[in-house]
MIDO-378491 format. One line per 8 residues: for each residue x, y, z of C-alpha. Coordinates in steps of 0.02 Angstrom, whole numbers, plus 50000, padded with zeros to 5 digits. Example, Ala and Ser with C-alpha at 12.3 -4.5 7.8 and 13.67 -1.06 7.14 Angstrom:
# MIDO-378491
50615:49775:50390 ~ 50684:49947:50357 .
This chain:
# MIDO-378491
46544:54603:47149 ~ 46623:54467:47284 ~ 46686:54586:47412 ~ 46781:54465:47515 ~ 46953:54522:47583 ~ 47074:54498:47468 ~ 47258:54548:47562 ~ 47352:54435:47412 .
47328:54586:47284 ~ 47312:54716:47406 ~ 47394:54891:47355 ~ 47406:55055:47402 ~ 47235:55118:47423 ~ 47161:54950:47400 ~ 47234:54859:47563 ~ 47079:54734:47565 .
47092:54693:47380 ~ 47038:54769:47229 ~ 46844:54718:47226 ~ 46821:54803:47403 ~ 46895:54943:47310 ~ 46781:54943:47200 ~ 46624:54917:47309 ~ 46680:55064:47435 .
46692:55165:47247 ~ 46497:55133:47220 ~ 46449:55156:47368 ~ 46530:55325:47398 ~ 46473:55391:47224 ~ 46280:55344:47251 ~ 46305:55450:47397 ~ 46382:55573:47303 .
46256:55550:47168 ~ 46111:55599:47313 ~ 46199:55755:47357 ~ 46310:55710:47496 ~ 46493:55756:47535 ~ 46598:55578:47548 ~ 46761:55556:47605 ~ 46878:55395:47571 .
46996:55336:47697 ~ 47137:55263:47618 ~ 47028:55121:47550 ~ 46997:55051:47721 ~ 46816:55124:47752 ~ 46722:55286:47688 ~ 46611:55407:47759 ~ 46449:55483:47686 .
46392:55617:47769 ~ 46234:55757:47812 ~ 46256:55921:47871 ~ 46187:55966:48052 ~ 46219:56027:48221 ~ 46397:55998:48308 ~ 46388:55833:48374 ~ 46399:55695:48255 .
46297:55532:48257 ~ 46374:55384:48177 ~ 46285:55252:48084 ~ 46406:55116:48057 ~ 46391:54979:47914 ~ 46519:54876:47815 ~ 46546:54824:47624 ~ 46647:54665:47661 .
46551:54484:47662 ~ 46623:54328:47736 ~ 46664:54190:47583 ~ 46477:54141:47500 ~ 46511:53964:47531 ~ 46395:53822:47463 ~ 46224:53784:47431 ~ 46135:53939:47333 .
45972:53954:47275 ~ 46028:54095:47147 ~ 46201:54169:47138 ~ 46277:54260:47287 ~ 46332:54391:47182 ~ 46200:54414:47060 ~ 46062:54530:47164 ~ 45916:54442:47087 .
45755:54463:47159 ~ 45627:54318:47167 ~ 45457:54331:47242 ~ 45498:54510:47314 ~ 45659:54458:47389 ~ 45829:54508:47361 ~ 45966:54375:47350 ~ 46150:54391:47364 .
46285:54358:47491 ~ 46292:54521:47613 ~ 46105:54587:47579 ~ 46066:54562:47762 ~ 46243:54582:47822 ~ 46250:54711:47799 ~ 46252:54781:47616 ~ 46046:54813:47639 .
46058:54912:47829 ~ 46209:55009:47717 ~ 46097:55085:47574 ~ 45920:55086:47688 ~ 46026:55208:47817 ~ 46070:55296:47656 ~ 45912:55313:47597 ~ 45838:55374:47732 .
45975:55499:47751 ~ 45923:55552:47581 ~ 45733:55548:47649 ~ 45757:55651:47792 ~ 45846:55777:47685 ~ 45737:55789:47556 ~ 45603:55843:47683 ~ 45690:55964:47755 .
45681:55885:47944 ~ 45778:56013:48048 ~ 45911:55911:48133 ~ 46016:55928:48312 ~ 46175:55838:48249 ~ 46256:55811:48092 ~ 46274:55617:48046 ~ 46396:55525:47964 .
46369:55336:47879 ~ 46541:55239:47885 ~ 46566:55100:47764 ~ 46714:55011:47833 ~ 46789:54842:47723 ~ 46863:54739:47844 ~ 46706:54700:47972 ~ 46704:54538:47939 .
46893:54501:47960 ~ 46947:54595:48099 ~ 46896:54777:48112 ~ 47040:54864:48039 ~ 46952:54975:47953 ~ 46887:55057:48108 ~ 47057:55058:48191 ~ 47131:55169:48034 .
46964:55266:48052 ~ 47002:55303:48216 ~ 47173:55339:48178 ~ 47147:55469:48050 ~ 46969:55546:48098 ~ 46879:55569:48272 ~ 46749:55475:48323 ~ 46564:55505:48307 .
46507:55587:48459 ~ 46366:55437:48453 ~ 46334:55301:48355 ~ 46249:55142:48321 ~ 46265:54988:48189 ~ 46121:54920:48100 ~ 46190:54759:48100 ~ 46148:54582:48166 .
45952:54577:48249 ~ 45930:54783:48242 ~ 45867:54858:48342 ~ 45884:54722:48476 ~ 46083:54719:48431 ~ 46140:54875:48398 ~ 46323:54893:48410 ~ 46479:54770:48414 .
46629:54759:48540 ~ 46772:54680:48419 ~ 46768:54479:48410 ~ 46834:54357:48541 ~ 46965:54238:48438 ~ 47031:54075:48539 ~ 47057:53900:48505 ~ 47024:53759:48592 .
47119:53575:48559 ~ 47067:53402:48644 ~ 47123:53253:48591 ~ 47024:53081:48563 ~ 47067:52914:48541 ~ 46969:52924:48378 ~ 47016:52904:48179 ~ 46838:52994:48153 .
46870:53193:48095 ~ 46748:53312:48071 ~ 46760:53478:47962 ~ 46659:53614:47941 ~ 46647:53815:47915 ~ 46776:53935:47849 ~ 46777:54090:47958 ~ 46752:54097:48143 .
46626:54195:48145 ~ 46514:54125:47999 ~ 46389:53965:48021 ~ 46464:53823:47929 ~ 46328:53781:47786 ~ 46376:53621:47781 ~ 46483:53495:47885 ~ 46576:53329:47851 .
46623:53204:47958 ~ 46743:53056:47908 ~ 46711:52899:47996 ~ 46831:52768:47938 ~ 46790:52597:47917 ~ 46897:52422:47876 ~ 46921:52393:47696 ~ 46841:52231:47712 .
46672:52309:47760 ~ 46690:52445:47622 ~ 46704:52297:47484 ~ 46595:52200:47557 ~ 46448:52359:47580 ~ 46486:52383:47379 ~ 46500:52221:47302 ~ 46310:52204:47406 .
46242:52348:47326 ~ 46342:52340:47158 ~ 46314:52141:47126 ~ 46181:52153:46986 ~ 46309:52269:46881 ~ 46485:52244:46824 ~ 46614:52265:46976 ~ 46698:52426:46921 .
46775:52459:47099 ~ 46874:52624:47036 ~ 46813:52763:47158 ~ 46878:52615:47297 ~ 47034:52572:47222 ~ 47082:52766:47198 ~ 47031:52818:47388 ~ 47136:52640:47453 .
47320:52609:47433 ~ 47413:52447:47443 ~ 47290:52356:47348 ~ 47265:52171:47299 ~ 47189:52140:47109 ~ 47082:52025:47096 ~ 47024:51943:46898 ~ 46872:51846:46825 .
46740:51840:46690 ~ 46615:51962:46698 ~ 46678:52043:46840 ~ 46808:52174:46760 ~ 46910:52225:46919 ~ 46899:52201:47080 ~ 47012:52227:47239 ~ 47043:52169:47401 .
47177:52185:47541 ~ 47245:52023:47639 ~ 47130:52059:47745 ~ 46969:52059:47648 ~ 47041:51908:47569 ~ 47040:51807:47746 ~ 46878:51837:47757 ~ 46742:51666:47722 .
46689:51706:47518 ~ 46501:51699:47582 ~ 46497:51850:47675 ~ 46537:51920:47505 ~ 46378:51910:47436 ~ 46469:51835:47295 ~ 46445:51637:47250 ~ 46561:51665:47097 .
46698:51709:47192 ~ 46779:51550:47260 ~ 46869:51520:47091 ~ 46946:51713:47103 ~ 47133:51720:47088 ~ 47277:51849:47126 ~ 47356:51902:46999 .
């Protein structure tokens, strides 16, 4: 069930998408399903919640995950478990905090554990993109008298104050680019850099490596415009720019190529 947000086919109800829809749906209906009274907020969070005294602690978790990015083991949204462990994007973040807080809700029910203040577990859908699920809560319900999130390092970290969003820009007298991540607040799985280098070191690097097998230089004449084709037995195609073609033939690696023409 990818639960990222999804505003392209938001709707009414659904303002995150319709798989967070869904996911907020089976979530409040296994609490349901344990015997507790659930409430839905428009789509932008739910509430599960256990009777007690007047005040009202809050136990925090969301349903949304940040995109599952690159690199899996097993699939992010398949839930299989291998050697004892659970795998799937959002199981520490915070889909597994979600259901052990409701668990133990269901525990601490089920034995009857007298308790000071009622508690409430919020499910909010937009966590990972900007909180707006607990703006609308707060909106259209009051606050928990007190509350904690059993996100991040709990119990070390135990609550969150929004998300600081800036950008910073400094230029370099550099070709070299570098890429990497796809949300601010998630650590890029992988990174590329881009480090350009003159075409005549490129065809040089590959005709090195390549000379014991026919010069098919395709991937090099796709990625390189403006292109000089060069012809000869044996060699299919190969390519150059003026350049490359100033260049002494030996530091080609390639004693057959003083005969070479344009064509």
């Amino acid at each position: 069930m990818p639960r990222v947000k999804d505003t392209e086919h938001a709707s009414e109800g659904a303002p995150f998408g319709p798989m967070i829809r869904k996911a907020l749906d089976d979530a409040l209906a296994r609490g349901k399903a344990l015997g507790f009274d659930t409430v839905d907020y428009d789509g932008y969070c739910g509430a599960i919640d256990m009777a007690g005294g007047d005040e009202q602690l809050g136990v925090i978790c969301h349903l949304d995950v940040v995109p599952e990015g690159t690199g899996w083991t097993y699939p992010p949204y398949g839930g299989e478990i291998h050697d004892g462990k659970l795998y799937a994007r959002g199981t520490m973040d915070d889909k597994g905090p979600a259901f052990a807080a409701l668990y133990a809700m269901k525990a601490i029910k089920e034995c009857g554990v007298p308790l000071r203040r009622s508690v409430r577990l919020i499910l909010g859908c937009d966590e990972e993109s900007g909180m707006s699920c607990l703006k609308h809560y707060n909106q259209v319900a009051k606050a928990p008298t007190l509350s904690f999130s059993p996100d991040a390092e709990y119990p070390v970290v135990n609550s969150e104050k929004m998300i600081f969003r800036t950008e910073y820009e400094k230029k370099f007298d550099s070709a070299i680019t570098l890429h990497a991540g796809t949300r601010r607040n998630v650590v890029p799985g992988e990174a590329v850099a881009t480090v350009p280098l003159a075409l005549a070191v490129m065809v040089c690097s590959y005709w090195q490596i390549k000379w014991a097998e026919p010069m098919a230089l395709t991937p090099l004449m796709e990625a390189v415009p403006d292109i000089v084709v060069f012809r000869g037995p044996g060699f299919g195609t190969a390519m150059t720019t003026e350049r490359t073609a100033r260049l002494p033939l030996e530091r080609l690696s390639a004693p057959e190529m003083d005969w070479m023409v344009p064509v």
